[in-house]
C-alpha positions, -999 to +999 in steps of 0.1 A: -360+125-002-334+115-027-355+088-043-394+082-037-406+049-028-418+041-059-387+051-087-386+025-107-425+015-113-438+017-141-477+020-149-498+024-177-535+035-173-563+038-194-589+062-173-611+091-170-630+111-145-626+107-112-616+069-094-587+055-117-571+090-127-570+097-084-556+059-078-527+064-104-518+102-097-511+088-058-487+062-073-477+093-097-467+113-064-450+089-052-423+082-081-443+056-101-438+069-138-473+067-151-483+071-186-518+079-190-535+065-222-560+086-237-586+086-269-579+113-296-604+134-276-582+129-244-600+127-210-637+137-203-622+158-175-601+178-199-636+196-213-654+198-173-653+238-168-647+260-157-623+259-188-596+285-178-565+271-185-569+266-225-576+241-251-578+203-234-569+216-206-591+226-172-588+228-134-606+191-129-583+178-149-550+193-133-568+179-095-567+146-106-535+141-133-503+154-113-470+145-123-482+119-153-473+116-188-496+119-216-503+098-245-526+089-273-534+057-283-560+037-308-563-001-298-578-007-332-550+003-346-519-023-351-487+000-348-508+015-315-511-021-305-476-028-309-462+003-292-488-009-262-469-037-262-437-029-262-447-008-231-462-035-212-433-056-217-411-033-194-444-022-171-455-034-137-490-030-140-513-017-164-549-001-146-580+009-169-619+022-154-637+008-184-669-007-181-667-044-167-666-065-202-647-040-221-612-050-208-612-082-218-626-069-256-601-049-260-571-074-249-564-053-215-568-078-187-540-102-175-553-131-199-544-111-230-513-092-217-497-122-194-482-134-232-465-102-233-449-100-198-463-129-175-454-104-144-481-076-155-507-064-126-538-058-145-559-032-123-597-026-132-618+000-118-656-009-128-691+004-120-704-030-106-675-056-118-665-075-148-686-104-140-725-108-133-756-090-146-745-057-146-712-061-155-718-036-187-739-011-167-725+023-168-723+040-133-711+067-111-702+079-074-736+095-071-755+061-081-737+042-054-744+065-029-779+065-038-782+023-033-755+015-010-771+030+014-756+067+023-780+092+011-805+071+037-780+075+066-772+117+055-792+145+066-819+152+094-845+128+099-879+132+079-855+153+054-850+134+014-821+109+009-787+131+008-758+128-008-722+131+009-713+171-010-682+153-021-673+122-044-660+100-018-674+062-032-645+076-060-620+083-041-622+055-017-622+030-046-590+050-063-577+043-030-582+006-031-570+000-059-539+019-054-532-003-024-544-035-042-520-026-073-490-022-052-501-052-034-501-072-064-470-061-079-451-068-045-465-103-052-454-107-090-421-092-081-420-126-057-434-153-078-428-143-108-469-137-116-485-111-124-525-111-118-560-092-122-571-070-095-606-056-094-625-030-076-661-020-081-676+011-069-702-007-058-683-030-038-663-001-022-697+021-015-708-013+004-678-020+021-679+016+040-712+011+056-684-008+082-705-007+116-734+003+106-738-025+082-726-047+107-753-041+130-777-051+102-761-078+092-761-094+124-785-080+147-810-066+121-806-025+135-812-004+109-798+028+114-816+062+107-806+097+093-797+110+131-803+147+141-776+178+137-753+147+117-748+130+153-731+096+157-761+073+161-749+059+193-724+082+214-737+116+226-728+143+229-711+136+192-731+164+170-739+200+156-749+229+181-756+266+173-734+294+184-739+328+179-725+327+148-729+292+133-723+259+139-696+240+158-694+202+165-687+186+197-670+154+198-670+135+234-665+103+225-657+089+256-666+097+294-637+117+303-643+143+271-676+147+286-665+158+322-640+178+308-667+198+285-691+204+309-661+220+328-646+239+301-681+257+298-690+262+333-715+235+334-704+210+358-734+204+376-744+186+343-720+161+350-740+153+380-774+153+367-789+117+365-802+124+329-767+128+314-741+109+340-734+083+316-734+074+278-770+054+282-782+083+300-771+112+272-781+089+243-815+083+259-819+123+265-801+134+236-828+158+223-832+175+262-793+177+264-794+191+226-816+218+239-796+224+276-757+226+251-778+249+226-783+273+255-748+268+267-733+275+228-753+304+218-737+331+246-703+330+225-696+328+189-678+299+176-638+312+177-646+324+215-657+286+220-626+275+201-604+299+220-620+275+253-624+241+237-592+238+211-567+213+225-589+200+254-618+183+239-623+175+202-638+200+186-641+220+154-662+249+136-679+243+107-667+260+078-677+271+044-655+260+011-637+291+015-634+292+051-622+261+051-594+266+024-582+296+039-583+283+075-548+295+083-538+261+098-538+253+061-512+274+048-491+262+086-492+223+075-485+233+040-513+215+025-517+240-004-487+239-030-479+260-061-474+239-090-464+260-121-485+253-153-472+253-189-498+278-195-477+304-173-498+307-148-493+289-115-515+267-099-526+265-061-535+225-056-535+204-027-506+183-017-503+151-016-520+144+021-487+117+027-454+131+041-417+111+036-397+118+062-415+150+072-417+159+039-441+172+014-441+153-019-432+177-048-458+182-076-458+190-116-482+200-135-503+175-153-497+167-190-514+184-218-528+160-241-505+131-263-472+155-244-453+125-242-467+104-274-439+119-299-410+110-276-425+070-265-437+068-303-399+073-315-387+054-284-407+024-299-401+033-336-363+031-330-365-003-310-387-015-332-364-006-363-336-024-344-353-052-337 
């Protein structure tokens, strides 16, 4: 592409971790010039190991920090003051993940910056929200997936509360708030006014129990950890054993069903009365768990692939490894080198979205205060104009 759809945006972010840093390097990847603020420490992630790539510097970091700029700034300080400023006079939004009250303490929500440049988005990431009783409670992904609800709907019945293996309350929220800051700016560019947007992790874990939590809330279903992770209401939509592991059958509808008892010689199953229909199946589940089991185990999950793949959705399940170096992988080019100041070059993800077929390109993320020297004398020599 010869211009992303974001040139021209600019963004200023004070963040850490995981949620904020993931919302801003999306807008990052997408040509939004983001300058991330950091403490003279820098980010937590900078120190999570394994610390291979040297001082303030480490893999976490680079996953979540592509293709910003760095720089260090002290809010209690009035020439860093000023400089934030002068930067959020020619910014479109500015996005922090401090704890609910802090963003109004220290003069980073749309109330204090609207005097500076009445058209500034003010994004806040927040464990439970800036307003209410927990609104300076620290919190993390884990924590919300511990009371929203989805440790009690993981894992096998009668097994403890589990948590999803990844940080996915995080990302979702990053993801929100990336969507909600665009949103907002789109609107300010309009009317002339800019605005606060807020997302909690807590509202975001919430918001993802979607049907399941619908069912509560209306017809008071509570739904139950379900057996080999199987949708609580389709079947057959779950785990079965092969001769080499596990693979998971997806027939979500009627006609994936008659074309899987087919496609593994079965199709008198079709017929039987126990599993003719979706009431039937979910009714039976565990007998027609026990009848597929039998079916699976004669071949080893790529001889069932080499049957199923294109027909019926279906997929083996892989290890961390065997999932990264699933050679569909390298085909869709969802691994990219990204060279690293260190010398070294980096193998990260790409960015999952494509422009006009197109893989967004990547650079390294900053190594702490790397752009501070240049948008310090930027400011000094406006400011000695001025």
């Amino acid at each position: 592409m010869t211009a992303l759809p974001l040139d021209g945006l600019k963004i200023i972010s004070f963040e850490q971790y995981g949620a904020a840093p993931y919302a801003t390097m999306f807008l990052a990847d997408l040509g939004a010039d983001v300058v991330k603020v950091e403490g003279a420490e820098g980010d937590y992630a900078r120190k999570t190991g394994p610390l291979t790539l040297g001082e303030a510097d480490s893999l976490y970091y680079q996953c979540f920090n592509l293709n910003k700029r760095s720089l260090i700034l002290d809010l209690k300080a009035d020439i860093d003051r000023a400089l934030l400023h002068r930067l959020v006079a020619d910014s479109h939004a500015v996005v922090n993940n401090l704890r609910g009250s802090l963003p109004a303490k220290l003069g980073l929500d749309y109330a204090a910056l609207s005097a500076v440049n009445p058209r500034i988005v003010c994004g806040h990431i927040s464990a439970y929200g800036r307003t209410g009783s927990r609104a300076d409670w620290p919190g993390y992904d884990f924590l919300m997936q511990a009371e929203a609800g989805f440790m009690a709907l993981t894992g096998d019945p009668g097994s403890p509360p589990t948590r999803v293996g990844l940080s996915m309350v995080d990302y979702m929220t990053g993801m929100m708030m990336a969507f909600g800051l665009v949103s907002a700016i789109r609107g300010a560019e309009r009317g002339g006014i800019g605005t606060d947007v807020d997302v909690s992790l807590f509202d975001a874990a919430l918001h993802q129990l979607a049907y399941q939590g619908t069912w509560y809330l209306n017809e008071g279903v509570i739904t139950p950890q379900t057996p080999r992770s199987a949708h609580p209401s389709t079947v057959p939509v779950q785990l079965y054993k092969t001769a080499d592991g596990w693979l998971y059958i997806c027939c979500m509808n009627q006609k994936f069903w008659e074309i899987l008892v087919r496609l593994i010689g079965r199709p008198e199953l079709g017929a039987d009365p126990r599993f003719a229909d979706l009431a039937s199946r979910r009714e039976n589940r565990d007998v027609l768990t026990d009848v597929l089991d039998a079916v699976f185990l004669t071949r080893t999950r790529a001889e069932w692939m080499q049957i199923l793949q294109g027909q019926i959705p279906a997929a083996p399940v892989e290890s961390l490894d065997g999932a990264i170096d699933n050679p569909f992988v390298a085909e869709v080019g969802m691994v990219q080198d990204v060279p690293h100041p260190a010398g070294r070059t980096l193998r990260m993800f790409a960015n999952p979205l494509r422009f006009g077929g197109a893989r967004l390109v990547q650079r390294a993320a900053p190594g702490l205060d790397a752009d501070g020297p240049a948008l310090r004398g930027l400011f000094e020599g406006t400011h000695r104009e001025a």
